[in-house]
C-alpha positions as a LaTeX table, in Angstrom:
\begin{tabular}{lrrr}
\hline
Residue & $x$ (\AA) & $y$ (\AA) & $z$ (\AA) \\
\hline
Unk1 & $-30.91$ & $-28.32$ & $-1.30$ \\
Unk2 & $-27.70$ & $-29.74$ & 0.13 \\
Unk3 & $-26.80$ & $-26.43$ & 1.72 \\
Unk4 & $-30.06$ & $-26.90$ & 3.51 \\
Unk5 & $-29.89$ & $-30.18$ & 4.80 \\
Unk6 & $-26.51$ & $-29.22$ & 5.63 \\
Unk7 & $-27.85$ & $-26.03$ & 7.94 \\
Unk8 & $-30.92$ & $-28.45$ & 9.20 \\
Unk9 & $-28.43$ & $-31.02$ & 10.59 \\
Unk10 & $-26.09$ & $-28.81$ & 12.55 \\
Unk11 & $-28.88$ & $-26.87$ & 14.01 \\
Unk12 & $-30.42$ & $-30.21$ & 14.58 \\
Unk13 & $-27.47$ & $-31.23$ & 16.20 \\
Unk14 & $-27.17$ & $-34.38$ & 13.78 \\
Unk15 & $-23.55$ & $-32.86$ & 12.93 \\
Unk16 & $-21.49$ & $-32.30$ & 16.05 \\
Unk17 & $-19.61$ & $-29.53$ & 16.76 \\
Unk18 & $-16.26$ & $-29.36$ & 18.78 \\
Unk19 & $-15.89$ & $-26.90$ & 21.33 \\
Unk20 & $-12.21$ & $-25.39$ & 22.03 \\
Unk21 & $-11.19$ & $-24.00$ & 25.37 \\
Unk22 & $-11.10$ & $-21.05$ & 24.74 \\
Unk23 & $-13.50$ & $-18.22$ & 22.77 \\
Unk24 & $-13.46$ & $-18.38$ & 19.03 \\
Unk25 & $-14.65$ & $-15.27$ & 16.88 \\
Unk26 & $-15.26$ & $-16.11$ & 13.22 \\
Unk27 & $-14.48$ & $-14.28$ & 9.82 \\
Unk28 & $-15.80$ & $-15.04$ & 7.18 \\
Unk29 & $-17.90$ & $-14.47$ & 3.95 \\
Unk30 & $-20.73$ & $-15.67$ & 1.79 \\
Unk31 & $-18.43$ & $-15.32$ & $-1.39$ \\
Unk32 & $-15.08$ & $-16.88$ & $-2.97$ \\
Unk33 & $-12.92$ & $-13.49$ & $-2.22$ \\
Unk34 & $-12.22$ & $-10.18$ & $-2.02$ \\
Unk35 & $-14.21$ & $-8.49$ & 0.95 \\
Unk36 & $-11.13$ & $-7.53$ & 2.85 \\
Unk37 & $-10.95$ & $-10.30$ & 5.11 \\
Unk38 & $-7.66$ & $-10.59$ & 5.40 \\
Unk39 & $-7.05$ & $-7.15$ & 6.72 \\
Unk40 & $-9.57$ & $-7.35$ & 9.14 \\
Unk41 & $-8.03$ & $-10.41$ & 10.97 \\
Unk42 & $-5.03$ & $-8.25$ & 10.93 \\
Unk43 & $-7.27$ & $-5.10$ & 12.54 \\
Unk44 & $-8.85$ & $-7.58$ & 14.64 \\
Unk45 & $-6.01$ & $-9.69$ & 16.04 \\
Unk46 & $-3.86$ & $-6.11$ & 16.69 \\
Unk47 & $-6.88$ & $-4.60$ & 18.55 \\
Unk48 & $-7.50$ & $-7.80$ & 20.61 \\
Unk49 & $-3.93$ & $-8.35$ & 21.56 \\
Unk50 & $-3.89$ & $-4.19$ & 22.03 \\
Unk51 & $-6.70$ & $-5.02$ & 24.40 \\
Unk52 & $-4.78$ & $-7.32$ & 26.37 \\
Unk53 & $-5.91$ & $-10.67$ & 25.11 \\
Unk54 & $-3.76$ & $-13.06$ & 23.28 \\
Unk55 & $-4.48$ & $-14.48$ & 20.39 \\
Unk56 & $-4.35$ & $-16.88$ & 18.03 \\
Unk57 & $-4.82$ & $-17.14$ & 14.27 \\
Unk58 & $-6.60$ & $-20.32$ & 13.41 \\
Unk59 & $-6.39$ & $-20.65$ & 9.32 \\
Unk60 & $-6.95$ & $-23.48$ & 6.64 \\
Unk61 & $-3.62$ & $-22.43$ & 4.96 \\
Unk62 & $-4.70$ & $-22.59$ & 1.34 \\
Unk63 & $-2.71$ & $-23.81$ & $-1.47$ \\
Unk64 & 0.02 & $-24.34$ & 0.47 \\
Unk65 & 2.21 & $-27.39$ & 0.07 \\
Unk66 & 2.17 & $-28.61$ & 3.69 \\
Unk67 & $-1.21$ & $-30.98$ & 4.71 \\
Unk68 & $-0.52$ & $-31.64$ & 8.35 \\
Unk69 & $-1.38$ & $-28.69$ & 11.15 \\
Unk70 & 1.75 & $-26.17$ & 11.94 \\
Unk71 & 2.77 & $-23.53$ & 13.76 \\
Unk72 & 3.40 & $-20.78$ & 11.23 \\
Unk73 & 4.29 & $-18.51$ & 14.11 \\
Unk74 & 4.40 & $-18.16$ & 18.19 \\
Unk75 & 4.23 & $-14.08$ & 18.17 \\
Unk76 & 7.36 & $-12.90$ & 16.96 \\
Unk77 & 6.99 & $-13.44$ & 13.24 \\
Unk78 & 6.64 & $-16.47$ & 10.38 \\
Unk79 & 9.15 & $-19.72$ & 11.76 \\
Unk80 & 7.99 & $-21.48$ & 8.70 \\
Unk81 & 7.97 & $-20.63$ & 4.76 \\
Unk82 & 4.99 & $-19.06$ & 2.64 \\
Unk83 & 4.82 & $-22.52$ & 0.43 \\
Unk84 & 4.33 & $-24.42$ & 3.82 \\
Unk85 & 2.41 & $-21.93$ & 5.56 \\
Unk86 & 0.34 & $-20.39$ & 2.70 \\
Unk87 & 0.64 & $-16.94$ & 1.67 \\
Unk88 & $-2.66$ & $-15.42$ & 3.85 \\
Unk89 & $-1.51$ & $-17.23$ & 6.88 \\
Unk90 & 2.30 & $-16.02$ & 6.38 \\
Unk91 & 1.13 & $-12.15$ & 5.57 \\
Unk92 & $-0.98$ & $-12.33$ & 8.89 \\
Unk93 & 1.84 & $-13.89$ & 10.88 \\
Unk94 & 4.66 & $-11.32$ & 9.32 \\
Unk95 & 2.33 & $-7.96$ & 9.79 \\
Unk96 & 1.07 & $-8.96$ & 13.53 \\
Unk97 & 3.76 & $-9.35$ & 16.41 \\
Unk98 & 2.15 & $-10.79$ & 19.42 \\
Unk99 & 0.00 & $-13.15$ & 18.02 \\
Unk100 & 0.37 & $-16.70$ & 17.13 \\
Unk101 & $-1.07$ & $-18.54$ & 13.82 \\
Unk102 & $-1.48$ & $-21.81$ & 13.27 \\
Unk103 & $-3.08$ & $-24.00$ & 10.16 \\
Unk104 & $-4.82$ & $-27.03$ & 9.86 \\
Unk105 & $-7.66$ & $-28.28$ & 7.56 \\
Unk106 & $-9.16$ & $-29.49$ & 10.62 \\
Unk107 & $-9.09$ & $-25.83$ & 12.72 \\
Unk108 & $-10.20$ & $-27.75$ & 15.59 \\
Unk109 & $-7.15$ & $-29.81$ & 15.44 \\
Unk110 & $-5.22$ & $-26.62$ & 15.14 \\
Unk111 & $-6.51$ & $-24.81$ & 18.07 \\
Unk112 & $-5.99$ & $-27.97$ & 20.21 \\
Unk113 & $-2.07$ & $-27.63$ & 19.58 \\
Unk114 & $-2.57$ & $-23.92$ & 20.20 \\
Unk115 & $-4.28$ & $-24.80$ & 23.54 \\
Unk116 & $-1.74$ & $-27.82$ & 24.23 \\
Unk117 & 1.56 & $-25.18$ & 23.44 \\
Unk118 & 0.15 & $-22.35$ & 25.44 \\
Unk119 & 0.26 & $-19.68$ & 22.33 \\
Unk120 & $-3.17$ & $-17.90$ & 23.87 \\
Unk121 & $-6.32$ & $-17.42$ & 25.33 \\
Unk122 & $-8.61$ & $-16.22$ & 22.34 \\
Unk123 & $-8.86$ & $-18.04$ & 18.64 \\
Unk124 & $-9.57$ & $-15.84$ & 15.54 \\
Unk125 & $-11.23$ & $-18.32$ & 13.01 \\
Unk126 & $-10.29$ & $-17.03$ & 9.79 \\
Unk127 & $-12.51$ & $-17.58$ & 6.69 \\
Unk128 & $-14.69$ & $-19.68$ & 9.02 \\
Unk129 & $-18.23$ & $-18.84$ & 8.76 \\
Unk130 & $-18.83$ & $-22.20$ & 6.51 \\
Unk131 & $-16.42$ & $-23.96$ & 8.56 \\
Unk132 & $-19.69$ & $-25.12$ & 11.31 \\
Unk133 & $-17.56$ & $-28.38$ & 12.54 \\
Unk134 & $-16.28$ & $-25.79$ & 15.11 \\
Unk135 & $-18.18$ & $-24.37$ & 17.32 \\
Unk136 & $-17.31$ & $-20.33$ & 17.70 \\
Unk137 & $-18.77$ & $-17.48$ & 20.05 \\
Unk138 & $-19.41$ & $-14.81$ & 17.43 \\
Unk139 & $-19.34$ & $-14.65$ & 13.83 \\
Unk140 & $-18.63$ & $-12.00$ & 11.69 \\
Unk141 & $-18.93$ & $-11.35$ & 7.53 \\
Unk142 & $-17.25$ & $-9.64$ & 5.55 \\
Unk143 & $-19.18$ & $-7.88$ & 2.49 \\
Unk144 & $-18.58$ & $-6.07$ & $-0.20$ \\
Unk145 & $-21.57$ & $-4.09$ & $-1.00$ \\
Unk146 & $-20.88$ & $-4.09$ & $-4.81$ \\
Unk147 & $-21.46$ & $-8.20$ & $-5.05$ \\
Unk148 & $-24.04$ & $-8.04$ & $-2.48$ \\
Unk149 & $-26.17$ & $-5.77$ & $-5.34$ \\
Unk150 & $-25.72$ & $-7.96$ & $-8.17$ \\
Unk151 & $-27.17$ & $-11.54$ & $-6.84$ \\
Unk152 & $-26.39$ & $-14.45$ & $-5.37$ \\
Unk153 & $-25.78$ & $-17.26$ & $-8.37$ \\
Unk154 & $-24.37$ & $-20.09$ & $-6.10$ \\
Unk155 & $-21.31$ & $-22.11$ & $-6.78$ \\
Unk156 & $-19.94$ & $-24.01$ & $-8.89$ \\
Unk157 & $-21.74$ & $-21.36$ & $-11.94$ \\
Unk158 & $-21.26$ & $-18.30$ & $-9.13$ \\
Unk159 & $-19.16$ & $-16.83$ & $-6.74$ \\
Unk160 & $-22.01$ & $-17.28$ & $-3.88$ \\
Unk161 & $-20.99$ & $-19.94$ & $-1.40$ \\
Unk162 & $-24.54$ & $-19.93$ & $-0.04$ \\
Unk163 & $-27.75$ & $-18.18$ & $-0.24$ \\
Unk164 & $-28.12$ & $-14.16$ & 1.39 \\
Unk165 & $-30.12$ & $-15.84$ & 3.67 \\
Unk166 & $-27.22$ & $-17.55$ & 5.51 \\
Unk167 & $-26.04$ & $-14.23$ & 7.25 \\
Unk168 & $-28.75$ & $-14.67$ & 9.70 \\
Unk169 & $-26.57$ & $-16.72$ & 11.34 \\
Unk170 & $-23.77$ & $-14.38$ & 12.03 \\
Unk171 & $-23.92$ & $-11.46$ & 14.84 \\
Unk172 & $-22.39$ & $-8.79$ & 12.60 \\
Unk173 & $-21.37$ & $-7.63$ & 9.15 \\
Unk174 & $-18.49$ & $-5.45$ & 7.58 \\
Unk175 & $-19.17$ & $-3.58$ & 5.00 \\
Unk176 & $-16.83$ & $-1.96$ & 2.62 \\
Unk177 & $-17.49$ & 1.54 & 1.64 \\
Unk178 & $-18.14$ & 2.17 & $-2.09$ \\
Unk179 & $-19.29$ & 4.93 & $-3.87$ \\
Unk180 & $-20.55$ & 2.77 & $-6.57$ \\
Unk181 & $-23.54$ & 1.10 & $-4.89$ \\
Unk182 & $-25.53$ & 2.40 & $-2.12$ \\
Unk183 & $-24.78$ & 0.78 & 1.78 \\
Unk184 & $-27.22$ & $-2.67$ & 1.95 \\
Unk185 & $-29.63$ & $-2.76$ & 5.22 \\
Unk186 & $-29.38$ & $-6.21$ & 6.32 \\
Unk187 & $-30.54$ & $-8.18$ & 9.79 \\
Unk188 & $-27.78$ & $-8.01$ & 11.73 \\
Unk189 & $-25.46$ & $-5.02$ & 13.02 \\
Unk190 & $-23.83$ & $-3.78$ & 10.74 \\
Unk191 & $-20.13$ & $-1.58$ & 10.43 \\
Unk192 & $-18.47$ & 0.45 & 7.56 \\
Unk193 & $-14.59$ & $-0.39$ & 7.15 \\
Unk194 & $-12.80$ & 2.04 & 4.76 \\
Unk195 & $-9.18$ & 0.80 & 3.39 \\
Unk196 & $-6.33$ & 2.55 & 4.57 \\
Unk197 & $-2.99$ & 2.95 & 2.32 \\
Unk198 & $-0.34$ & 2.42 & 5.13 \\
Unk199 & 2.81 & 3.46 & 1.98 \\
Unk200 & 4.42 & 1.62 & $-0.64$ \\
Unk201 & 7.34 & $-1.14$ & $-0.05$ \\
Unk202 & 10.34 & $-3.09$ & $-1.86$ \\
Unk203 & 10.06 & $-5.86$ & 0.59 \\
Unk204 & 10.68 & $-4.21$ & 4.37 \\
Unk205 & 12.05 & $-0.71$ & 3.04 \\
Unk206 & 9.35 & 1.91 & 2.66 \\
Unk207 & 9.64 & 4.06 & $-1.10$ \\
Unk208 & 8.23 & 7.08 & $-1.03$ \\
Unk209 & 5.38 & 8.19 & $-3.67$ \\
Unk210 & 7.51 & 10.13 & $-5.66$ \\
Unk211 & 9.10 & 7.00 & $-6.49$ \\
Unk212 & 6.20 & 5.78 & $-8.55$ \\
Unk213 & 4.74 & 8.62 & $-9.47$ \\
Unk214 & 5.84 & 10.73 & $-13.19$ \\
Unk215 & 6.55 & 7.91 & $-14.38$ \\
Unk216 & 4.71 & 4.40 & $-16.56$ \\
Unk217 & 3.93 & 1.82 & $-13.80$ \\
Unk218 & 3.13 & $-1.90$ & $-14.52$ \\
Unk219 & 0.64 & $-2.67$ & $-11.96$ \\
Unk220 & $-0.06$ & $-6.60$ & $-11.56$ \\
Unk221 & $-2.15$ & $-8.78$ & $-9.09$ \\
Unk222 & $-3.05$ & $-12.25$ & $-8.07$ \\
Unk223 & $-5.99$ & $-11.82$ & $-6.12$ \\
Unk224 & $-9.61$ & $-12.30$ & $-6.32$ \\
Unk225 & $-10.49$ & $-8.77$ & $-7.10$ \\
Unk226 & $-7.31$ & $-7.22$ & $-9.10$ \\
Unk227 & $-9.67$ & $-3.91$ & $-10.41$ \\
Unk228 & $-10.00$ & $-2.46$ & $-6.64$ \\
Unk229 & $-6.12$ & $-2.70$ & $-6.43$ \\
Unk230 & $-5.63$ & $-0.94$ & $-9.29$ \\
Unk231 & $-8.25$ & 1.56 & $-8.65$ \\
Unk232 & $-6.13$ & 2.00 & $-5.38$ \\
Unk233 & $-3.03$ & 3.04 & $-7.48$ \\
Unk234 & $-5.28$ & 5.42 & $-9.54$ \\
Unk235 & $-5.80$ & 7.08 & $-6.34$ \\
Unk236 & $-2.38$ & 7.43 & $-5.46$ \\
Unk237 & $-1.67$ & 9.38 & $-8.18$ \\
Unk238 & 0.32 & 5.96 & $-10.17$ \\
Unk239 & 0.03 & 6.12 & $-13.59$ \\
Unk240 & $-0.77$ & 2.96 & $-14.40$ \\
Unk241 & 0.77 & 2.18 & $-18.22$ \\
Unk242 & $-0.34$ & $-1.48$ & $-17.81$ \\
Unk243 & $-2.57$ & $-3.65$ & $-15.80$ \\
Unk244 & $-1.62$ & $-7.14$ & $-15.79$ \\
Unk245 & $-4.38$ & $-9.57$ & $-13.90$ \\
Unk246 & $-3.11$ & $-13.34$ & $-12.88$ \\
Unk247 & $-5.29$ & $-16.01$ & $-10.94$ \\
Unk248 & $-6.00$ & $-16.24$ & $-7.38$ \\
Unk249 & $-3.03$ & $-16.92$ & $-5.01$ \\
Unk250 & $-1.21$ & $-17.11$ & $-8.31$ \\
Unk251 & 2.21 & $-18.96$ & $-8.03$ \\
Unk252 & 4.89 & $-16.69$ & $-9.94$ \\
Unk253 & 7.66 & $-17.48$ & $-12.03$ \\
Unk254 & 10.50 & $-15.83$ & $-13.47$ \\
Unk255 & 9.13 & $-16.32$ & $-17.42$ \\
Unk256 & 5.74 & $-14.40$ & $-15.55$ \\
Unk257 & 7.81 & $-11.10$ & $-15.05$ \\
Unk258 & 9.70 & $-11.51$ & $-18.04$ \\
Unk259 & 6.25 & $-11.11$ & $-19.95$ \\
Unk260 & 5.64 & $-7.74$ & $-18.11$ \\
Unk261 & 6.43 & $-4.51$ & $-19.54$ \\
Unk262 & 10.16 & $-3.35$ & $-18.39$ \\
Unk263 & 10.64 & $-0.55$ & $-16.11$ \\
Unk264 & 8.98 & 0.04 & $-12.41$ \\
Unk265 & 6.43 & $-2.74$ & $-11.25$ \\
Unk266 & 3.83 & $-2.96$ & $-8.10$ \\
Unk267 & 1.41 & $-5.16$ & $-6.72$ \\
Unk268 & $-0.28$ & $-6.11$ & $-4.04$ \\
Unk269 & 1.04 & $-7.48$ & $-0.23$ \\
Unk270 & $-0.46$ & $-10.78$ & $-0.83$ \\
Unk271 & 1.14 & $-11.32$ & $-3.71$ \\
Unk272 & 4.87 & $-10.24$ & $-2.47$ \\
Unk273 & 4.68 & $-12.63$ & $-0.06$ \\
Unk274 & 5.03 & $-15.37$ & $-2.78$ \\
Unk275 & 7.19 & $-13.35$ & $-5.35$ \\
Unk276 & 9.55 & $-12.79$ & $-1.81$ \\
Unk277 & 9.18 & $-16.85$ & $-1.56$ \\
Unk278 & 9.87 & $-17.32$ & $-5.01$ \\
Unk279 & 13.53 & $-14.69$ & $-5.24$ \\
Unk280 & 11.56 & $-12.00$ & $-6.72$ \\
Unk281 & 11.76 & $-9.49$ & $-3.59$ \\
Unk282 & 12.83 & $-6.42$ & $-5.41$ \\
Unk283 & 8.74 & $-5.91$ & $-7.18$ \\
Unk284 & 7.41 & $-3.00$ & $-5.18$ \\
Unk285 & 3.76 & $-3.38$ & $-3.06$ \\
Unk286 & 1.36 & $-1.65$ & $-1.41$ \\
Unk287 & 0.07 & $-2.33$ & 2.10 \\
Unk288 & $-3.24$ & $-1.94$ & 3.26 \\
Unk289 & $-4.65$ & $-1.84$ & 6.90 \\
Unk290 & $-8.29$ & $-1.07$ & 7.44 \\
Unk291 & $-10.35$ & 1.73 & 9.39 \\
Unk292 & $-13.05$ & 0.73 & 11.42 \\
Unk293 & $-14.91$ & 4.37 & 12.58 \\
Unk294 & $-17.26$ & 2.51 & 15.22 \\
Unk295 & $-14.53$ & $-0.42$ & 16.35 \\
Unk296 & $-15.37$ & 0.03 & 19.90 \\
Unk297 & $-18.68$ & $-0.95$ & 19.50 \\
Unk298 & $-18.33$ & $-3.76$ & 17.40 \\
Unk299 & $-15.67$ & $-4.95$ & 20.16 \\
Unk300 & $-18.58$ & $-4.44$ & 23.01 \\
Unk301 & $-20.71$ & $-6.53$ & 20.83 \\
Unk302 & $-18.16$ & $-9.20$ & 20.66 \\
Unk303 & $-17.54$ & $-9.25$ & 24.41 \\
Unk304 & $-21.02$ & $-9.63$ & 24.90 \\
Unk305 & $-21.02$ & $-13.17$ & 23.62 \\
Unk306 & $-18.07$ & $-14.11$ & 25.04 \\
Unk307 & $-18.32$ & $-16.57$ & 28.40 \\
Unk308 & $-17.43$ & $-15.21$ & 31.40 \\
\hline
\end{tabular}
């Protein structure tokens, strides 16, 4: 009922929205996590800036220990720590040259220091979609088709920020590919991404497969969906001799990899951002990009909606 009322008063225009100077393209989800939108800011931002625009990263920053808006970078990498800049907003910042990123609670207030510094002309609005105080041009969702099967139980009992129903307000949909569960038909325009395995890393240096492989690996994760990165491994050819699951955007200590099985470790990109942070820089990871097969028309779409 509240999520209704919500809906009724923006579209209402009871609850104003604020309206940036420049075009703002939403991503987003319906769910609490792990539909790989991270990497398709990172997709998106490239093949925007590739396209000649330049843009800018507008995030909330979670759990990280700063509460004022900051420039976590101007193009050329992260000027500020993980801890201040959370570890989302860092990874985006450190994989992407060329764009800026900026944080804020209030991403209005954020892209009005973009605007007032001159760090671009186009605003990516990560995990925005239930962010409606600012108004955006296009909206996309992320999905993963697996969840999408098994219901929609709402928070705080589910992992459903709102109803199905609420992705008839966005203007397109990603949807990961998975064997598992067949590919949902829903009302919008829809687009398969695929995860790409772009090699395995000890901070910046690349280690080649044969490093991990022939050998027990302790695989461990602090992300939303820990199974899909370890199904990842599996692919690689890792044998995995233990898999060792921690909580979102966990924090990591030095007792935490003391309880973990000796010998060769690897997790995830997101979380060796914060083991770099915390002096733990020597745990192995695996980076991810994403393949979009029809990007060119999902960019068309986007320019579509754009003003002129």
């Amino acid at each position: 009922m509240i999520l209704k009322t919500r809906e009724k008063l923006y579209r209402s225009g009871v609850f104003r929205t604020l309206k940036l100077g420049h075009p703002v393209i939403s991503v987003g989800n319906l769910t609490l996590g792990g539909t790989g939108k991270t990497p398709f800011v990172i997709a998106l931002a490239e093949r925007l800036r590739d396209d000649g625009f330049r843009p800018v990263v507008l995030s909330r920053g979670y759990k990280r220990t700063t509460t004022d808006v900051r420039i976590v970078s101007r193009g050329e990498g992260p000027i500020i720590g993980w801890d201040e800049a959370g570890d989302e907003p860092f990874l985006i910042a450190r994989r992407v040259h060329g764009i800026a990123v900026v944080v804020g609670a209030n991403r209005y207030e954020a892209g009005r220091l973009a605007e007032r510094e001159g760090l671009g002309n186009i605003f990516i609005l990560d995990d925005g979609f239930q962010h409606r105080r600012l108004a955006r041009d296009f909206d996309l969702i992320a999905i993963d088709p697996v969840e999408w099967a098994a219901g929609e139980e709402l928070l705080p009992t589910g992992p459903w920020r709102e109803p199905k129903t609420a992705i008839e307000r966005a203007h397109a949909a990603c949807i990961q590919e998975d064997a598992r569960t067949p590919f949902p038909s829903l009302p919008i325009p829809t687009f398969r991404v695929a995860t790409q395995i772009d090699g395995i890393y000890q901070g910046v240096q690349p280690l080649s497969l044969d490093q991990m492989r022939g050998r027990p690996v302790v695989a461990f994760a602090g992300i939303a969906k820990p199974e899909r990165f370890f199904a990842t491994l599996e692919g690689l050819g890792i044998e995995i001799s233990e898999r060792v699951r921690f909580r979102d955007h966990h924090l990591y200590t030095k007792r935490d990899l003391d309880t973990l099985t000796a010998g060769a470790r690897i997790t995830t990109e997101k979380d060796a951002v914060r083991l770099e942070g915390a002096g733990f820089g020597e745990v192995a990871h695996v980076r991810i990009s994403l393949k979009i097969p029809e990007f060119d028309r999902l960019i068309e779409l986007i320019h579509n909606r754009l003003p002129l």
